[in-house]
Phi, psi and omega in degrees: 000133196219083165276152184206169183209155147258072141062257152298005198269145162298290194328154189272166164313309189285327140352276170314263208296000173258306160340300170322302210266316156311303180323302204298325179304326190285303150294003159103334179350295205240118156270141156318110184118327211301170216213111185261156194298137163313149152328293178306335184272312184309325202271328178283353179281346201233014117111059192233158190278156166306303189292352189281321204271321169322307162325310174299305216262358157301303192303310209294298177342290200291347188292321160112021178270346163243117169251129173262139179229115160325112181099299185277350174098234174217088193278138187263146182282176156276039175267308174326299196304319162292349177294302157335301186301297193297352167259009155273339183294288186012265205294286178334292168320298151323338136317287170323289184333299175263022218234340196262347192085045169275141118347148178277331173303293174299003189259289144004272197304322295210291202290305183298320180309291233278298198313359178249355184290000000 
């Protein structure tokens, strides 16, 4: 797994590291079962306070994309796994989209209506 954080970027740090770990999920890296590096190795590898990278693997946790376990670590769920999918899904919707001539804003919304429904 190959997390990197900026610094500098407006995004919060634990942000940036929950973002990481999705991307790898997305790119296939990282699987259901996969097992992520303790909170304590992520944060001295990527030069982060421990609570900033816990704060990431809390977000991942409420998301349903982490199970934290004591002793057993910090596991991607089979939820992760849908997640891959559904970012494979994307680029066709987005094909559609602009082929309708839609927007990304209105497509954006289009996608948030139906998510509230």
């Amino acid at each position: 797994m190959l997390l990197t954080v900026d610094p500098s970027s407006p995004t919060p740090l634990f942000q940036q590291v929950a973002d990481g770990v999705r991307a790898e999920v997305i790119r296939g890296t990282l699987q259901a079962g996969s097992r992520l590096p303790s909170a304590k190795e992520l944060a001295a590898a990527l030069h982060l306070n421990l609570h900033t990278v816990l704060k990431a693997y809390q977000l991942l946790r409420d998301e349903g994309l982490l199970d934290l376990r004591r002793g057993r670590g910090a596991v991607l769920t089979a939820q992760a796994a849908m997640l891959g999918d559904l970012a494979a899904a994307v680029p066709q919707l987005v094909a559609r989209a602009k082929a309708a001539g839609i927007g990304a804003p209105a497509l954006s919304a289009l996608i948030k209506e139906e998510y509230s429904k």
